[in-house]
C-alpha positions in Angstrom: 73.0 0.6 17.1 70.5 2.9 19.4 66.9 2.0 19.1 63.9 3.9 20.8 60.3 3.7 20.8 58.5 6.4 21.7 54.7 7.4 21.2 54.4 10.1 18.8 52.2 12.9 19.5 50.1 15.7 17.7 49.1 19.3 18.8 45.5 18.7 19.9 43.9 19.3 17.0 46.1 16.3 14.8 45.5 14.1 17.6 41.3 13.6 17.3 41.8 12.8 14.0 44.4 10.1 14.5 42.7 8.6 17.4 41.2 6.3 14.3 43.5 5.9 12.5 44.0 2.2 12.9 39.9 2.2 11.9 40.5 3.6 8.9 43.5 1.6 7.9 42.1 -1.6 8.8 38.8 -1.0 6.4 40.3 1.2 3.8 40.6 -0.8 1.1 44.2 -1.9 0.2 46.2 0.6 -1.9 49.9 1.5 -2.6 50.8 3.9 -0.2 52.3 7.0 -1.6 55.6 8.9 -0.8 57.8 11.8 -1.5 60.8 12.5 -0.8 62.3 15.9 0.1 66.3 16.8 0.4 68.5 19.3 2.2 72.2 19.7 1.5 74.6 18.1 -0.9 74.7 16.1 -3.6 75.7 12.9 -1.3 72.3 13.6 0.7 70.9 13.7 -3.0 71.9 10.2 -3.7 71.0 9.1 -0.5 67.8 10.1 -1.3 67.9 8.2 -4.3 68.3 5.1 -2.5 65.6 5.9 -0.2 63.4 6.2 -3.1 64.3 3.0 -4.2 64.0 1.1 -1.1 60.6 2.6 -0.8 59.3 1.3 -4.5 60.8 -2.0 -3.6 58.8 -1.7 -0.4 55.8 -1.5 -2.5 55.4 2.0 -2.4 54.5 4.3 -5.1 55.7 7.9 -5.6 53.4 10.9 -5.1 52.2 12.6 -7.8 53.5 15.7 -8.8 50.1 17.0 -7.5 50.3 15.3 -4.0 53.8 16.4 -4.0 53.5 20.0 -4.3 50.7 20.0 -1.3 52.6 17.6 0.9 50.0 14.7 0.6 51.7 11.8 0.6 51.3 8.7 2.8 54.8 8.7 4.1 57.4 12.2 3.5 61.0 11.3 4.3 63.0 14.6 4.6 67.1 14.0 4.1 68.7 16.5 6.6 71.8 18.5 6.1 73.8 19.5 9.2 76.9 21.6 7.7 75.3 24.8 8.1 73.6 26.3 11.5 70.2 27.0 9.6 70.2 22.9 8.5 68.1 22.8 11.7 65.4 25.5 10.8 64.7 24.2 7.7 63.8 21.0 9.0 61.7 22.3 11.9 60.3 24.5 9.5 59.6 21.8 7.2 58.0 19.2 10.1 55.9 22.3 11.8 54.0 22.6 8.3 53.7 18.9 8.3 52.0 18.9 11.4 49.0 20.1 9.8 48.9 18.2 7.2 49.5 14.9 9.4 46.2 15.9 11.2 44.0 15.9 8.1 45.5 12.7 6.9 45.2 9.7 8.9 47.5 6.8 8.5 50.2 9.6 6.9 54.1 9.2 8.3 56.8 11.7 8.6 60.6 10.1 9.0 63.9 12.3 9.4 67.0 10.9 8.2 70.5 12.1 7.2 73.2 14.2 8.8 71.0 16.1 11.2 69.0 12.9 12.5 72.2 11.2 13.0 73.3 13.7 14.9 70.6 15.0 17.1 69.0 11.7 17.3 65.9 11.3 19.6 66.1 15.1 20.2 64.3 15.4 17.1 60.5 13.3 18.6 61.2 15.2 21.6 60.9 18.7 19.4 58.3 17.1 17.3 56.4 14.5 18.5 54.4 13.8 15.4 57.5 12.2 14.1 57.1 8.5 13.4 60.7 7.5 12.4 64.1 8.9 12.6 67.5 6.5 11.4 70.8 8.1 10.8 73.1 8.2 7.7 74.8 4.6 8.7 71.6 2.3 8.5 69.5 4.2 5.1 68.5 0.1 4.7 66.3 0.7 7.9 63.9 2.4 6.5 61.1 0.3 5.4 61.5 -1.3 8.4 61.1 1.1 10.9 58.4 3.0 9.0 56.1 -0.7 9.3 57.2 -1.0 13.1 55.9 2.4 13.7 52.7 1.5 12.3 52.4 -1.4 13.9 53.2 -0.5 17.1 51.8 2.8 17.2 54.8 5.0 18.4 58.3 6.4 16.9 61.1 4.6 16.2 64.2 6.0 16.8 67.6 4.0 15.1 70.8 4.9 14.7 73.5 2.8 13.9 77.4 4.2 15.2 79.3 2.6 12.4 78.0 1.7 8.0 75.7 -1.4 8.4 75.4 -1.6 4.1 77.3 0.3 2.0 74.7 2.6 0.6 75.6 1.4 -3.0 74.8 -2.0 -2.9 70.9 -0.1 -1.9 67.7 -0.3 -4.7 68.3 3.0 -6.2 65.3 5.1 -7.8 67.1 8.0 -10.0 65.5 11.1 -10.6 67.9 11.8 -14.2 67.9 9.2 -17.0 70.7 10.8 -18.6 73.2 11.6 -15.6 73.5 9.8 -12.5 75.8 9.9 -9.1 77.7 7.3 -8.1 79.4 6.6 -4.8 83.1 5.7 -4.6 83.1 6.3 -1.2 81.8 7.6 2.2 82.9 9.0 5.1 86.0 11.1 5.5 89.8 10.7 7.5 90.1 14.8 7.6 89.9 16.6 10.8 89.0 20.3 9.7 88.0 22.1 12.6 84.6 23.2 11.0 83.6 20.5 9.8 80.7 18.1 11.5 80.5 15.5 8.1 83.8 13.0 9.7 81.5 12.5 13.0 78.5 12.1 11.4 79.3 9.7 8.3 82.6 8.0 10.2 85.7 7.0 8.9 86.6 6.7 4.9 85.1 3.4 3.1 86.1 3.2 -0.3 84.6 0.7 -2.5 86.4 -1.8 -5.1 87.3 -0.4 -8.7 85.2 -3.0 -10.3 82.0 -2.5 -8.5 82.1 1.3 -9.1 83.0 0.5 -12.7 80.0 -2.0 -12.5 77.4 0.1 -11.7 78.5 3.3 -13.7 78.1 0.2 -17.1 74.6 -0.5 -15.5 74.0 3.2 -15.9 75.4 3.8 -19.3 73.7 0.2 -20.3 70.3 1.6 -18.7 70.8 5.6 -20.8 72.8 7.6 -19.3 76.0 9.2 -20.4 76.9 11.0 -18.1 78.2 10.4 -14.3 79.3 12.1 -11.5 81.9 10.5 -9.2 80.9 10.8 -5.4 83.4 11.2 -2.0 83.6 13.6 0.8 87.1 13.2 -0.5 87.4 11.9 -3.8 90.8 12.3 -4.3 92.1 10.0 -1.5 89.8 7.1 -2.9 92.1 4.3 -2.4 93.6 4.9 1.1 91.5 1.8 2.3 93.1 -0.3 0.1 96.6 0.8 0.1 96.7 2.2 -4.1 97.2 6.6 -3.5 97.3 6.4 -7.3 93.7 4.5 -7.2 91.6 7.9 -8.2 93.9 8.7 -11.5 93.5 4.7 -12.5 89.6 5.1 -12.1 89.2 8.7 -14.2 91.1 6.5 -17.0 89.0 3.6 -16.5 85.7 5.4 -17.2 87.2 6.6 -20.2 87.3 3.1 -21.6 83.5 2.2 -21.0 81.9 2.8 -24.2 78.8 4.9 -24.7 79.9 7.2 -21.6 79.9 10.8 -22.7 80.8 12.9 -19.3 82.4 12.1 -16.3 82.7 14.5 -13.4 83.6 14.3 -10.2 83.2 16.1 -6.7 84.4 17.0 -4.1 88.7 16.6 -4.0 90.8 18.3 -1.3 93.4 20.3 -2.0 95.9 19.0 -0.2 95.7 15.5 -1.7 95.4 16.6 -5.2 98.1 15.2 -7.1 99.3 15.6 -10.8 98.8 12.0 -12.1 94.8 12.8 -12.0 95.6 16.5 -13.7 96.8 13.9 -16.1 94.2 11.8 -16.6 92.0 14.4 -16.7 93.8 16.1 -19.5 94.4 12.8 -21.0 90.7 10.6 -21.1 88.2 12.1 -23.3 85.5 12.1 -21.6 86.2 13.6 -18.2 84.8 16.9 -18.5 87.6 20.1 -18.1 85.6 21.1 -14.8 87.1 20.9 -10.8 85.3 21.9 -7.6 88.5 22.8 -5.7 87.3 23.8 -2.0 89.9 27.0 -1.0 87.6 27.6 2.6 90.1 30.4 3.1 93.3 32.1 1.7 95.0 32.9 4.6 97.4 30.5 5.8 97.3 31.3 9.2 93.4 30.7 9.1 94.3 27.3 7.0 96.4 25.9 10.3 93.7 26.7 12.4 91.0 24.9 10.2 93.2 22.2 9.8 93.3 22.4 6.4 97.0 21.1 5.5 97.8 23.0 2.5 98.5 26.6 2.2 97.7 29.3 -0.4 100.5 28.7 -2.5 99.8 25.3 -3.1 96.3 25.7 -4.0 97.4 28.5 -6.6 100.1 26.2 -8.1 97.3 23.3 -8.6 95.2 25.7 -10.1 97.7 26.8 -12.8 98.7 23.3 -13.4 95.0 21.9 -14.2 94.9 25.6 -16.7 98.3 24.6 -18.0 97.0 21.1 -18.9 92.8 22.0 -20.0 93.3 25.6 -20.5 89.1 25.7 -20.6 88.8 24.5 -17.6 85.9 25.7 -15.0 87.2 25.6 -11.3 84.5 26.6 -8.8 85.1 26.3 -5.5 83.7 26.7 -1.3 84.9 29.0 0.9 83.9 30.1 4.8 83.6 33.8 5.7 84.3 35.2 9.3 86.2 31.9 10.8 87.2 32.5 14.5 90.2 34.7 14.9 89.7 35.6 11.6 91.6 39.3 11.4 91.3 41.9 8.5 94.4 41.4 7.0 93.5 37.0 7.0 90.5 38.1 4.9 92.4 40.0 2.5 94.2 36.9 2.3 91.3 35.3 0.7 90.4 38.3 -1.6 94.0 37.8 -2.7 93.5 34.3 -3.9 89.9 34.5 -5.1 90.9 37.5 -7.6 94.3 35.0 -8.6 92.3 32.1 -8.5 89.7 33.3 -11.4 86.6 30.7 -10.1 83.9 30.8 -12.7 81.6 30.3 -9.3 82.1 30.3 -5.4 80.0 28.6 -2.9 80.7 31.1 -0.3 79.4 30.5 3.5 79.5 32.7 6.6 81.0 30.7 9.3 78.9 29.2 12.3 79.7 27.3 14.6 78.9 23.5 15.1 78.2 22.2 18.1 80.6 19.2 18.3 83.9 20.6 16.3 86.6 21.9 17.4 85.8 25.8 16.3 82.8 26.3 18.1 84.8 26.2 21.5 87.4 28.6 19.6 88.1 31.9 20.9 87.7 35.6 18.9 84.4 34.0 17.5 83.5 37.4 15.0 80.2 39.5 15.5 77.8 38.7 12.7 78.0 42.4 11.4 82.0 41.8 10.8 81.1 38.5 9.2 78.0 40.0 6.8 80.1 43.5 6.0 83.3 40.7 4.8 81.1 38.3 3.0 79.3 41.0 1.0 82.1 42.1 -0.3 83.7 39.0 -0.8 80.4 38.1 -2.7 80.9 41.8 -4.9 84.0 40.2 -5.7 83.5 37.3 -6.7 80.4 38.4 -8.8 82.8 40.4 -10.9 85.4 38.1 -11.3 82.1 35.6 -12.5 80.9 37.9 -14.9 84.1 38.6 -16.2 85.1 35.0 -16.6 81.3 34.2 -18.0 81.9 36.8 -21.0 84.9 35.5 -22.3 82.5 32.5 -23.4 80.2 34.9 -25.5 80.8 34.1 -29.4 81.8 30.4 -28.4 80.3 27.5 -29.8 79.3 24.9 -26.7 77.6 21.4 -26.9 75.0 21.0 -24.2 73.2 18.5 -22.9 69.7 19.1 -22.7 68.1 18.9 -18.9 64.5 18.8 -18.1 62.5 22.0 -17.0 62.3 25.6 -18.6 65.5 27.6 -18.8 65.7 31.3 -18.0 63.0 33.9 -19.8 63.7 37.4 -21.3 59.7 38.8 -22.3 58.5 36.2 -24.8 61.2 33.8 -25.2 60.8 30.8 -23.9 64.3 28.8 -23.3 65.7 25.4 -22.6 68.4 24.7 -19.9 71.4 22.2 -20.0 75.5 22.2 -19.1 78.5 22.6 -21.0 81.3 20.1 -20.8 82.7 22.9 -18.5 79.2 22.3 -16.3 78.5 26.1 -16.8 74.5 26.6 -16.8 73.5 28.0 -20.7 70.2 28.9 -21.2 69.7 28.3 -25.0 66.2 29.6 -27.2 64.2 27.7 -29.8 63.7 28.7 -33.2 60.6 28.1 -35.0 59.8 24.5 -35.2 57.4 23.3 -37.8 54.9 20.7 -37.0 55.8 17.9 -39.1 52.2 16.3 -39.0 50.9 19.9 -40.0 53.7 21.5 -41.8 51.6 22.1 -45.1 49.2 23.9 -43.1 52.2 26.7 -41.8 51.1 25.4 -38.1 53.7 25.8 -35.4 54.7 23.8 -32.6 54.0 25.9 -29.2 57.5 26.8 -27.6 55.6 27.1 -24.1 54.3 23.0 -24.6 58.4 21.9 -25.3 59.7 23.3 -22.5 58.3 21.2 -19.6 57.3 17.5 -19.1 54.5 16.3 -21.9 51.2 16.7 -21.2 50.1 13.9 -23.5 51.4 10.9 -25.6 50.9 13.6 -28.4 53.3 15.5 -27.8 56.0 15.8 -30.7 59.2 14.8 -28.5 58.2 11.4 -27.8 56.8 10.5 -31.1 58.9 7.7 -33.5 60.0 10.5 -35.6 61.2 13.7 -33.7 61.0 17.2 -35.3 64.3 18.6 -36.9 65.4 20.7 -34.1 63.5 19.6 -31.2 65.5 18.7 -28.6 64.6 16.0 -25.7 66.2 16.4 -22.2 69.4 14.1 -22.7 69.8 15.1 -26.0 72.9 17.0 -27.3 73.0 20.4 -29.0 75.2 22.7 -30.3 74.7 26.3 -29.6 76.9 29.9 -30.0 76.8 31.7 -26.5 74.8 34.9 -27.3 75.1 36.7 -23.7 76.7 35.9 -20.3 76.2 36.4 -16.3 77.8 35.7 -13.5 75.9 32.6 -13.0 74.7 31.3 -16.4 75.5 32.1 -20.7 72.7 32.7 -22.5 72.9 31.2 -26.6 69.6 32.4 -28.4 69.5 31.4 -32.2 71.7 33.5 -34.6 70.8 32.0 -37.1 66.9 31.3 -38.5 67.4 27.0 -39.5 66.6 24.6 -37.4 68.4 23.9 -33.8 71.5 22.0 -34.2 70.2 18.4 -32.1 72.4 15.2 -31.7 70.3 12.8 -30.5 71.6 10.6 -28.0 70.5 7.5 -26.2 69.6 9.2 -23.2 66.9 11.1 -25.1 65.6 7.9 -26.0 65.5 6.9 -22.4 63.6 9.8 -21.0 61.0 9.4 -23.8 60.2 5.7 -23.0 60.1 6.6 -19.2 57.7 9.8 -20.0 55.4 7.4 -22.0 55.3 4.8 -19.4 54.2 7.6 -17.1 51.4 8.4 -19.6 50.4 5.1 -19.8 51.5 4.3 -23.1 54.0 1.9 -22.1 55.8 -0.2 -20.0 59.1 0.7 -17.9 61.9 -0.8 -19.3 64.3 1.8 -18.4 64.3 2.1 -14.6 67.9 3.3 -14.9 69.3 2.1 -11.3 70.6 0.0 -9.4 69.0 -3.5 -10.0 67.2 -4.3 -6.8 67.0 -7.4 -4.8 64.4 -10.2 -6.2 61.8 -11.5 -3.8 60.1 -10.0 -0.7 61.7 -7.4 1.7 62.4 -8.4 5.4 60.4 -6.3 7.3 61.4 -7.4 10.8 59.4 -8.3 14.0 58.8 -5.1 15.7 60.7 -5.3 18.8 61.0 -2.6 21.3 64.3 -2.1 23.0 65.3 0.7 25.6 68.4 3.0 24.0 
């Protein structure tokens, strides 16, 4: 563990205005402080953030309004950094230069950097900007509340970050932003040594948790509305290593299939090289694990595959692919791949055009390489000009666009179930749509028929498409009322719809026929109305659908100051 106080500092016009600010915050009269929360990067830094969320309510702090949030006015912003890519650091300085002025008209406000980036450039990041007040790394997420109180009480930056897991971030107070899906951690860190890859330095070695606590908190979920989860690792596939079971993965696909009331299990991300056929099997075999697979390729060319370290070949990665379409012929398989990796020739990137037009992903995560101070590849030689890189990946991304949109019509004329997610879906002129996934985890954008207004249906009045298709505006709105409308869906609902249209990157399935929206209401619909009326004040939270927090006060700490 690394500790440093430093005293934070403001361009000159922030720092008149928070010469008093312990004034103000010793007569202002006491009131929950507000936060937000803002994250770069994947969807492990989204959990993360979840936790931070909920170590922050626990705190005693309340979350911003959607207002306050928009115009960064908040009285503490935590920003969750990514460091994979080489712009990870602009958007944060980008983000913190904005804050700057924002920090100057609000006294008392606090900015803290966490994740991947922080962990990794550490007190680099006060240095850059001093009107930081905390930074902590992805090993001690449970400092938080801590240091953000020792910064105020001491009046300068504090700076921690913890070499090896303190907690694992499971066991944290979670705040969840879905009432109907939710991530849960199986484990953290990663044994790979890719040569691109910064992630194994930054979260350490893998930690994989028990079956039964994972199991545990997915039936918290489930118990609190959701039905569906997503399986978290920087390796899921080798979950069990720690503990000696390679067959632990397979056993805990099956397991979920057993907890009743869960509709969808996903999972993300496996490696290629320890993907092995008894969890193609239990895939195929447990209900509810959805027929989709994130399969990173990073490259097809074997020669390039040796030099990342990546120890499988292109073969391989084909033959798994056929054997999940063997098995769930309806499979979606998506996948990453890196563009312009040193030494990198022609003929290697034809390689990977090879595979991506065998390999038939509905989607690709493509990335132009850059190097990462700190891995093995950005001290490689033959590192590629950026015009040899951008002329490869635009045609890798022509490619692949086809291939999407080829792949994406073959679903027009089929009949999907979807769960309903919050927000607006995609608009063509006047018709206003509703987003969700498939069990394939394809994007469908589905429209609304006419919906009668069942407390004015003898009048011929009709419900507003435009008020159904974001968060209620009132405790009159029709989807949280006792009796919901044939056909109007809630997010976390279920409906059934006929794919109308496709794109590379989303189906489109607008009615075909003029009754009512096929629905299937679910408990999860349920869930997100009582949490929508609690936040209308008409009711009182009884679904805060996460991880139960600790009873009783939270240790703050005595501030202490401590050279690094």
């Amino acid at each position: 563990m690394s500790t440093t106080a430093l005293t934070p500092a403001l361009p000159d016009a922030a720092a008149t205005k928070l010469a008093t600010d312990a004034v103000v915050r010793d007569d202002a009269p006491e009131r929950p402080r507000t936060y937000l929360v803002r994250t770069l990067g994947c969807q492990m830094n989204v959990h993360d953030s979840e936790h931070m969320a909920g170590m922050l309510e626990q705190a005693g702090y309340t979350r911003a309004s959607s207002e306050d949030e928009a115009a960064s006015s908040a009285d503490v912003i935590v920003i969750n950094t990514c460091a994979v890519r080489e712009n990870a650091a602009n958007k944060l300085y980008g983000n913190l230069g904005q804050l700057a002025g924002v920090k100057a008209e609000r006294p008392g406000m606090q900015i803290a950097v966490g994740g991947c980036l922080a962990q990794k450039d550490r007190g680099d990041i006060v240095a850059k900007a001093p009107w930081v007040d905390v930074v902590f790394g992805t090993h001690n997420l449970d400092a938080l509340p801590v240091l953000l109180e020792r910064a105020r009480h001491n009046e300068s930056a504090q700076v921690e970050i913890a070499e090896s897991l303190q907690v694992f971030p499971s066991t944290l107070p979670t705040k969840r932003e879905s009432v109907y899906a939710g991530w849960v951690s199986i484990s953290v860190g990663c044994n790979n040594t890719c040569t691109f890859c910064i992630v194994p330095h930054l979260r350490g070695k893998e930690r994989d948790r028990r079956p039964g606590e994972i199991l545990a908190e997915v039936e918290a979920l489930v118990a609190a509305g959701a039905i569906e989860v997503t399986l978290l690792g920087q390796n899921v596939n080798s979950y069990g290593v720690e503990f000696g079971d390679r067959g632990a993965f397979a056993k805990l696909l099956r397991a979920c299939g057993r907890i009743e009331g869960l509709e969808r299990v996903r999972f993300t991300s496996p490696h290629p090289a320890a993907f092995t056929d008894d969890v193609i099997a239990a895939m195929a075999e447990t209900p509810n694990v959805m027929p989709q697979l994130h399969m990173p390729l990073q490259s097809g060319s074997d020669r390039i595959l040796r030099a990342m370290r990546r120890s499988y070949r292109s073969e391989k990665f084909l033959g798994i692919l056929e054997r999940v379409r063997a098995a769930m012929p309806d499979a979606s398989i998506t996948t990453d791949i890196i563009v312009g990796f040193p030494g990198e020739t022609e003929e290697d990137f034809a390689e990977t055009l090879r595979v991506v037009e065998a390999s038939r992903f509905s989607s690709a995560f493509s990335f132009q390489y850059s190097p990462r101070p700190g891995t093995p590849a950005a001290t490689m030689d033959h590192q590629l000009p950026k015009e040899v890189v951008q002329e490869r990946f635009e045609r890798l991304l022509a490619l692949q666009e086809r291939i999407g949109a080829e792949e994406a019509q073959r679903q027009v004329g089929r009949t999907l179930e979807v769960l309903v997610a919050e927000g607006s879906g995609r608009k063509d002129g006047a018709m206003h749509r509703l987003s969700g996934r498939a069990a394939d985890n394809r994007l469908v954008h589905f429209g609304l028929p006419a919906l009668p207004d069942a407390a004015s249906v003898a009048s011929g009045a009709h419900l507003a498409h435009a008020e159904l298709t974001g968060a209620p505006a009132s405790l009159d709105d029709p989807r949280l009322s006792a009796v919901v409308p044939e056909g109007l869906p809630r997010p976390g609902d279920m409906v059934t719809v006929t794919v109308t249209k496709a794109a590379p990157h989303h189906l489109i399935a607008d009615p075909v026929t003029d009754g009512p929206l096929a629905v299937r209401r679910t408990r999860s619909g349920d869930a997100w109305a009582e949490r929508e009326k609690v936040r209308l004040g008409g009711g009182e939270d009884a679904h805060s659908h996460g991880t139960p927090a600790p009873s009783g006060p939270v240790p703050l700490g005595l501030p202490t100051l401590r050279a690094r």
